[in-house]
C-alpha positions in Angstrom: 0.0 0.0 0.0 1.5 3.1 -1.0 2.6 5.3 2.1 0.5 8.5 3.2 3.4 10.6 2.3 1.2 13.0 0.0 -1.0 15.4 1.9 -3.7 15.3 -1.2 -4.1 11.7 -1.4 -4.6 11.5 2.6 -7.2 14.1 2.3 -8.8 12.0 -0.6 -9.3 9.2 1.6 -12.0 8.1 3.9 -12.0 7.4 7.2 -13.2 3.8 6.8 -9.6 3.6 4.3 -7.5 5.6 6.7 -8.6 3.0 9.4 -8.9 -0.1 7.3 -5.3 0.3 6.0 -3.9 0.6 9.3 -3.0 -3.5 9.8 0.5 -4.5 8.8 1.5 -0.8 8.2 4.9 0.8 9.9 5.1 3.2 12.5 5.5 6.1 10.5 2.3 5.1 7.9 0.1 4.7 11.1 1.1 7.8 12.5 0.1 9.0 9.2 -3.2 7.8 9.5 -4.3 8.1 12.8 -3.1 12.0 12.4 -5.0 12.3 9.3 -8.3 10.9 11.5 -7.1 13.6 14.0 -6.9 16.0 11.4 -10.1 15.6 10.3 -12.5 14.5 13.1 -10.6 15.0 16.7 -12.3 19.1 17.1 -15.4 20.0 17.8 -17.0 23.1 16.1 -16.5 25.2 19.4 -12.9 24.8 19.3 -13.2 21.8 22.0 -11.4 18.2 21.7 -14.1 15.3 21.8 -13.9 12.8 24.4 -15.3 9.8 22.5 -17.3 10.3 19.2 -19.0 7.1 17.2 -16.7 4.5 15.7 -18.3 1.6 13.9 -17.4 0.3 10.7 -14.8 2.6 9.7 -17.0 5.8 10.4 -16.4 8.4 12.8 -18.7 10.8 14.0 -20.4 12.5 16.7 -22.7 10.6 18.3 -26.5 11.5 18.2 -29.7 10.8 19.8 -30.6 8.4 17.5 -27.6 5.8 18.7 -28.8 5.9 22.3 -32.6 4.3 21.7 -33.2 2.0 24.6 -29.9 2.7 25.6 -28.9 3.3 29.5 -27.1 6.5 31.1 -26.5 7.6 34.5 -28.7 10.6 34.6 -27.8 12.8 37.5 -26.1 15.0 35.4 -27.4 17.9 34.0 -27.3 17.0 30.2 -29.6 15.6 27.5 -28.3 12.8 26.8 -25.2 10.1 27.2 -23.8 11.5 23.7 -23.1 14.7 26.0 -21.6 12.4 28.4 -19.4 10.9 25.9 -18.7 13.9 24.2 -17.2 15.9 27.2 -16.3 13.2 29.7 -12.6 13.4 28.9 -11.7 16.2 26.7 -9.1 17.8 29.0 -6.9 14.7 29.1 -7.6 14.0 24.9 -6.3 17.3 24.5 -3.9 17.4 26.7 -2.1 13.8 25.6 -2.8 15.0 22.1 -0.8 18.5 22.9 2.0 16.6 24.0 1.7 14.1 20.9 1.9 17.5 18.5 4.7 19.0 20.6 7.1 15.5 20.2 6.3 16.3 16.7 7.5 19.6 16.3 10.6 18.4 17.7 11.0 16.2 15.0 9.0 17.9 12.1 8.3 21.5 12.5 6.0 21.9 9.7 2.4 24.1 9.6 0.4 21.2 10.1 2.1 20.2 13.5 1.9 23.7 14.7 -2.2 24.2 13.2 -2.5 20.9 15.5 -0.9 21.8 18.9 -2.7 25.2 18.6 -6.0 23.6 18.4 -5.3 21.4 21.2 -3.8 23.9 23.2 -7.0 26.7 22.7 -9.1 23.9 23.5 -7.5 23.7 27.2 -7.5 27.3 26.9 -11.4 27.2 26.7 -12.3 25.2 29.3 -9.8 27.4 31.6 -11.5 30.5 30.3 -15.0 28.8 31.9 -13.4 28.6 35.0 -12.5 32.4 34.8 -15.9 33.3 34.0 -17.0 31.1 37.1 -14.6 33.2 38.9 -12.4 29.6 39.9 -9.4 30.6 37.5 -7.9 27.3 37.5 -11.0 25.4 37.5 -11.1 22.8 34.7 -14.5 21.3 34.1 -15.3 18.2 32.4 -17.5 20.2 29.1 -20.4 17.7 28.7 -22.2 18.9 25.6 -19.3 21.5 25.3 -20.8 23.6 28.2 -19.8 24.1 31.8 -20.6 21.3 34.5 -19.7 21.0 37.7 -17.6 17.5 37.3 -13.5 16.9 37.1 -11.1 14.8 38.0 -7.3 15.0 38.7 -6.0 12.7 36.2 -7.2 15.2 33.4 -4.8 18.0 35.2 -2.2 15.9 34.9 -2.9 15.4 31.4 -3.2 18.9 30.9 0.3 20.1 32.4 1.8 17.6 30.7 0.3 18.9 27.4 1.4 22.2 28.3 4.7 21.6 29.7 5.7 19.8 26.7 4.2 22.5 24.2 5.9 25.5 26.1 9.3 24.4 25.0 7.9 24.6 21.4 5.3 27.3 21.8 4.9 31.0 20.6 5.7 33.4 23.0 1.8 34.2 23.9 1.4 30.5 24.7 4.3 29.6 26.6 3.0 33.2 29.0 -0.2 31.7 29.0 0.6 28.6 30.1 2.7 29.4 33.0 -0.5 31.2 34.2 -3.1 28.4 33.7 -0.8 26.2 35.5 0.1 28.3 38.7 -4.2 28.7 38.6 -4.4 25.1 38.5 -2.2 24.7 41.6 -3.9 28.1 43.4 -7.3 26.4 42.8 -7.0 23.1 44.3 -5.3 24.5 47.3 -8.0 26.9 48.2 -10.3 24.0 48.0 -7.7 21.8 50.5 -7.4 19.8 47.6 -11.3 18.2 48.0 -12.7 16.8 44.8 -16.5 16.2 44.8 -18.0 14.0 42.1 -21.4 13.0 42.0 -21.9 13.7 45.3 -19.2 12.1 46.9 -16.3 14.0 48.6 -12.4 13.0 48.8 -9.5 15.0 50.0 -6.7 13.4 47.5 -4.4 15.8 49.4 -4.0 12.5 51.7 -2.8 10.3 49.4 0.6 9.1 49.1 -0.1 6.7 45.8 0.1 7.7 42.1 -2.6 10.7 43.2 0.0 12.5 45.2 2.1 12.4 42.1 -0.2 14.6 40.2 0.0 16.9 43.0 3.2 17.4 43.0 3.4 18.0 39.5 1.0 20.8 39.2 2.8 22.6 42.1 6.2 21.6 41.0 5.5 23.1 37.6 3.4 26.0 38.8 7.1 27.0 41.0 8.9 26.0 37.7 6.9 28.5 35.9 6.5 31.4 38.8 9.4 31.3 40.6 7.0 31.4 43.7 8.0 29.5 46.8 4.2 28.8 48.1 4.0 25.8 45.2 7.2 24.6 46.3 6.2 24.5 50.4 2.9 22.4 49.0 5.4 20.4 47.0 7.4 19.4 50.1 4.7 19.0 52.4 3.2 16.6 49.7 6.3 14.6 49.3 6.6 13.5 53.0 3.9 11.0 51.6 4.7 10.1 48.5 4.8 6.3 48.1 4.6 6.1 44.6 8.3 7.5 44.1 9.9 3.7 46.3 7.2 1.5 45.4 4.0 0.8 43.1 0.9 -0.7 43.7 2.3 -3.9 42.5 5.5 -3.9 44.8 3.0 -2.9 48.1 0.5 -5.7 47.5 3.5 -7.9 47.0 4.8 -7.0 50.3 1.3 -7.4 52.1 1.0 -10.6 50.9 4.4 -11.9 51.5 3.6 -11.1 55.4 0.0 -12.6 55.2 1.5 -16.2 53.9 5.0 -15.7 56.7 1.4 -15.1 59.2 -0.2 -18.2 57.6 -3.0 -15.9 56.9 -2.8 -15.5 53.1 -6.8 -14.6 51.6 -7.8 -13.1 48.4 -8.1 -9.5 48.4 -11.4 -7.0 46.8 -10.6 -3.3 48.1 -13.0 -1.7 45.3 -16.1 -0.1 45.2 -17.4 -3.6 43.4 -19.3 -5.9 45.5 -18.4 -8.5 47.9 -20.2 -11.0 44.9 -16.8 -10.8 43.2 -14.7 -11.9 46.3 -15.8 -15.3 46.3 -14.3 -15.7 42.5 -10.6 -15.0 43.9 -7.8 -17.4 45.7 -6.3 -16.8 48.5 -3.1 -14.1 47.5 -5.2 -12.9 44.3 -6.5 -9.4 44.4 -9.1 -8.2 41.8 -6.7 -5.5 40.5 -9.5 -3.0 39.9 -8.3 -0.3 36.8 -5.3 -0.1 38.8 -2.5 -1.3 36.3 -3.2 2.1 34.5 -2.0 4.5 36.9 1.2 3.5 35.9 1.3 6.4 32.9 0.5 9.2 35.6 3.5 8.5 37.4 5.8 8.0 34.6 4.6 11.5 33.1 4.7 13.0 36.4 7.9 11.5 37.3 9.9 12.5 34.0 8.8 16.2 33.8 9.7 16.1 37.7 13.1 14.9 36.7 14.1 17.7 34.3 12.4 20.4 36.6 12.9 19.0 40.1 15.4 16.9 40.6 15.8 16.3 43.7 12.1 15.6 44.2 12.8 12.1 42.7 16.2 11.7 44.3 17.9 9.8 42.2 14.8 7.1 42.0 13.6 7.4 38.5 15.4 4.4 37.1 13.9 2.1 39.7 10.7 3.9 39.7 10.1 3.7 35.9 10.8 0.1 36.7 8.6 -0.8 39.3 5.3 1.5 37.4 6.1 -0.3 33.7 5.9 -3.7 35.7 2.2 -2.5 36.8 1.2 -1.6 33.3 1.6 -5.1 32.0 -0.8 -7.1 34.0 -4.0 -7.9 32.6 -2.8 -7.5 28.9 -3.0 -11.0 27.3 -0.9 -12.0 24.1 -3.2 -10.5 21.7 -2.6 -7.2 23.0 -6.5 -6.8 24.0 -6.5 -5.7 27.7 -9.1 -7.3 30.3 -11.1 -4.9 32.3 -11.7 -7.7 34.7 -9.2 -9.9 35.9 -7.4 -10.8 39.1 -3.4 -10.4 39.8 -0.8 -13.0 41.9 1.6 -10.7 43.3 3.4 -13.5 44.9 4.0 -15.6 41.3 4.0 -12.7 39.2 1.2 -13.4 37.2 -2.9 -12.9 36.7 -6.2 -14.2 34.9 -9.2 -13.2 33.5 -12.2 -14.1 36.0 -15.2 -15.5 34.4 -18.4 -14.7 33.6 -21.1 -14.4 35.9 -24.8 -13.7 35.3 -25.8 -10.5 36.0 -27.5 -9.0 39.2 -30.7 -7.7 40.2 -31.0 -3.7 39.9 -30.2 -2.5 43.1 -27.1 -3.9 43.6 -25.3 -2.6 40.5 -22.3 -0.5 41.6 -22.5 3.5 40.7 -25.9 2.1 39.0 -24.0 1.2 35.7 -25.2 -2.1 33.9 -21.4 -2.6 33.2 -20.9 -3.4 37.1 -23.7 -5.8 37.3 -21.9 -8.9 36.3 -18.3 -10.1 35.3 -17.7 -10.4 32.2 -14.8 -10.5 29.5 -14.7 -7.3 27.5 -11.3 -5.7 26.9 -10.4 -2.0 27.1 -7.8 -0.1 25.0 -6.7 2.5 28.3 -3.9 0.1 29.4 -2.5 -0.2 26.0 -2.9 3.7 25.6 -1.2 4.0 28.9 1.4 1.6 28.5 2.6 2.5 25.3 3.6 6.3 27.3 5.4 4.5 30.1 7.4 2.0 27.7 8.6 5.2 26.2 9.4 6.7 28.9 11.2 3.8 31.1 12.6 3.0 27.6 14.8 6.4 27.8 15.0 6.4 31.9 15.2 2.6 32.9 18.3 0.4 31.4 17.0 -2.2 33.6 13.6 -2.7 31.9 14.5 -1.0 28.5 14.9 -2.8 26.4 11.6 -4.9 26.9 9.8 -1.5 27.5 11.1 -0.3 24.1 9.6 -3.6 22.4 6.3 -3.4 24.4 5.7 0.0 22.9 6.8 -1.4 19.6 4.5 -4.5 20.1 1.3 -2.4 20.7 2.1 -0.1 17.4 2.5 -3.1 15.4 -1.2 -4.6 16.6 -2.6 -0.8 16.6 -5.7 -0.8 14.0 -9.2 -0.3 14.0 -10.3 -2.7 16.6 -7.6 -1.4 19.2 -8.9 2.4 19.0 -12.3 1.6 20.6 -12.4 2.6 24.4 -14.1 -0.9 24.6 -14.0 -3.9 22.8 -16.9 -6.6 23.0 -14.8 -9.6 21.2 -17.8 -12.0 20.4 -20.4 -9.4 20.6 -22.0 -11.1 23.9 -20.4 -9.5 26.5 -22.3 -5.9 26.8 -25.7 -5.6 28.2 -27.3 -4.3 24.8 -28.4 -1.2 27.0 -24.6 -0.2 26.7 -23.7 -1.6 23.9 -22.4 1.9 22.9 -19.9 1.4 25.3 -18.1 -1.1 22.4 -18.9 1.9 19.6 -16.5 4.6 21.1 -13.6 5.5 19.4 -10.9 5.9 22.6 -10.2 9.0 24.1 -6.8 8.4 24.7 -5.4 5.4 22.1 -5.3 7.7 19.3 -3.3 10.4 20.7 -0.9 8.3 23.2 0.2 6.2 20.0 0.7 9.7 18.2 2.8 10.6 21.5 4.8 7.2 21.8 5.6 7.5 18.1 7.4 11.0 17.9 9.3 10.2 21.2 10.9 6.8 20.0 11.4 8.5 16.2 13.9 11.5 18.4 15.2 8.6 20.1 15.7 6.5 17.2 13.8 3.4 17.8 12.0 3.4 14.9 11.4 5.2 11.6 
């Protein structure tokens, strides 16, 4: 197939061609493509990134009303629909990853297109700061469902966002690198007026007492926001934050590994469900598995964090990242099988360094679906594309910072660019078409929010560093 080298015959093509020719291509041809979706599709008319638009078939498109009859939403938000859901739910993080993704490319290619890109990207962060202005929280960043304001966030799309920025602002215009040394000390001012308390849906947390992978995003906002300003209050949060920090000498893996070394010593070893899932799932575990809840992902946030904290801080990560990197790309690889299809449900052996995917089990009444959501009324085996999307950033990453692990990191992130097509951009994948209540089978029709723009991300870093063409 001859290679998207010519910016007229990409344009001539389709979406369902871009994404059909994707198998069996190089890097550098499926960079092509999935930038030539991006170009196309990845913007909404207000300037704002989608979250999630409609993927079946080849097409992409926003979703509509129509896609959603019979279907099932949570509805205590205030929108019309779950295509407003979809639409907004993680458009600070898309944008952000996708930022950083145009910024790599600049490095390598500074050409109109990559600059037209990581503008876009960049105003659409600006936007949804310039709500929080107007809300008078500068430093507020809402989650836009149906590209208005709502009163939803979370911290993993700040992190997202700085590192966006941070990598943009060595590339940037002079306006935007000002700008963003603003939006990020905001970002830090907000959350600390607020004692670092995040309500969603109702539900309260102060994330200021963690010590895990959440206190990592912490100390990145204030670490940069001191990077940027100069300002000595970001770096007094930044110390008073690291006296917890866990996630810089051990993971989740290594700390469930430890637990359970002392439980079998004690004679005590049990299986282990510390989620908001029911206790119905505990009873499908053996003693010393633990039903590693979406927990092997966090491993991108403190890879980003850690990296950026390294070339601004130093001696926040004390000479650590080598091992760190190590221990966090570890995490990222359980529950990914050899077909490179991530299980969302699946339970991890610490102890012998290895996991399964639990099976199936028929669905329960109602009432005792967690958060309400179909999805968490019965186990079941559909796949996810997140891991992959957040493993392919720390394999880059400890692939550059971890000798150790670098060389396999290096070929993971090679390994999931080689299986990257159209199946692997979904958010979810249903592979036999049985495993989604048909009330959310819309869950399976999303194309990802983050696969797109983390491949675009992993490929620009390993073409500077060589790995690949």
């Amino acid at each position: 197939m001859t290679p998207l080298n010519d910016d007229s015959r990409t344009r001539s093509l389709t979406t369902h061609d871009l994404l059909n020719g994707l198998p069996g291509q190089a890097p550098a041809e499926k960079a092509a493509r999935v930038q030539a979706l991006y170009d196309r599709a990845a913007f909404h008319s207000s300037g704002l990134m989608y979250s999630m638009q409609r993927l079946v078939d080849g097409e992409v498109r926003p979703f509509e009303p129509r896609d959603f009859e019979g279907a099932f939403f949570v509805k205590s938000l205030k929108i019309d629909g779950a295509w407003e859901y979809l639409h907004g739910e993680n458009s600070i993080t898309h944008a952000g990853i996708y930022l950083a993704a145009q910024a790599y490319r600049l490095r390598a290619e500074d050409t109109p297109d990559a600059r037209e890109q990581a503008a876009k990207a960049f105003r659409s962060l600006e936007i949804i700061y310039e709500i929080g202005v107007k809300e008078g929280k500068p430093g507020w960043m809402c989650k836009p469902y149906g590209f208005r304001p709502s009163d939803q966030t979370s911290p993993d799309q700040y992190l997202d966002a700085c590192w966006g920025m941070y990598a943009y602002h060595a590339v940037a215009p002079a306006e935007h690198r000002c700008k963003i040394g603003k939006m990020i000390a905001d970002f830090a001012d907000y959350w600390r007026s607020v004692n670092y308390t995040l309500t969603y849906f109702g539900n309260h947390w102060n994330f200021g007492e963690w010590g895990g992978y959440g206190n990592a995003k912490l100390i990145l906002v204030n670490a940069l926001a001191h990077h940027f300003t100069g300002k000595q209050v970001y770096l007094d949060e930044v110390r008073r934050f690291l006296d917890r920090a866990d996630w810089i000498t051990a993971s989740s893996v290594t700390q469930w590994r430890a637990r359970l070394e002392q439980e079998r010593r004690e004679g005590k070893l049990h299986a282990h469900n510390e989620t908001p899932i029911g206790g119905w799932v505990t009873p499908l575990l053996t003693p010393g598995e633990v039903l590693f809840w979406e927990a092997a992902i966090h491993c991108k946030f403190v890879a980003v964090a850690a990296e950026i904290l390294q070339e601004t801080h130093p001696e926040i990560i004390g000479g650590h990242l080598p091992a760190l990197l190590e221990m966090w790309w570890e995490q990222g690889n359980y529950g990914t099988g050899e077909d490179m299809l991530p299980y969302y449900w699946f339970a991890a052996d610490f102890l012998n360094n290895t996991w399964r995917p639990l099976p199936n089990t028929p669905m329960l009444p109602r009432e005792r679906w967690a958060f309400g959501d179909p999805f968490m009324g019965r186990i079941n085996q559909v796949r996810e594309t997140e891991p992959l999307a957040r493993s392919i950033v720390t394999s880059v990453i400890a692939g550059r910072h971890a000798p150790a692990v670098a060389e396999r990191a290096i070929g993971m992130a090679r390994r999931i660019m080689d299986v990257l097509d159209e199946t692997r951009l979904h958010w979810m994948v249903d592979p036999d078409g049985k495993q989604l209540p048909p009330e959310i089978r819309y869950y399976g029709q999303c194309l990802s929010s983050e696969m797109g723009a983390s491949f675009l991300a992993a490929y620009w870093r390993g073409r500077k560093e060589g790995w690949w063409e």
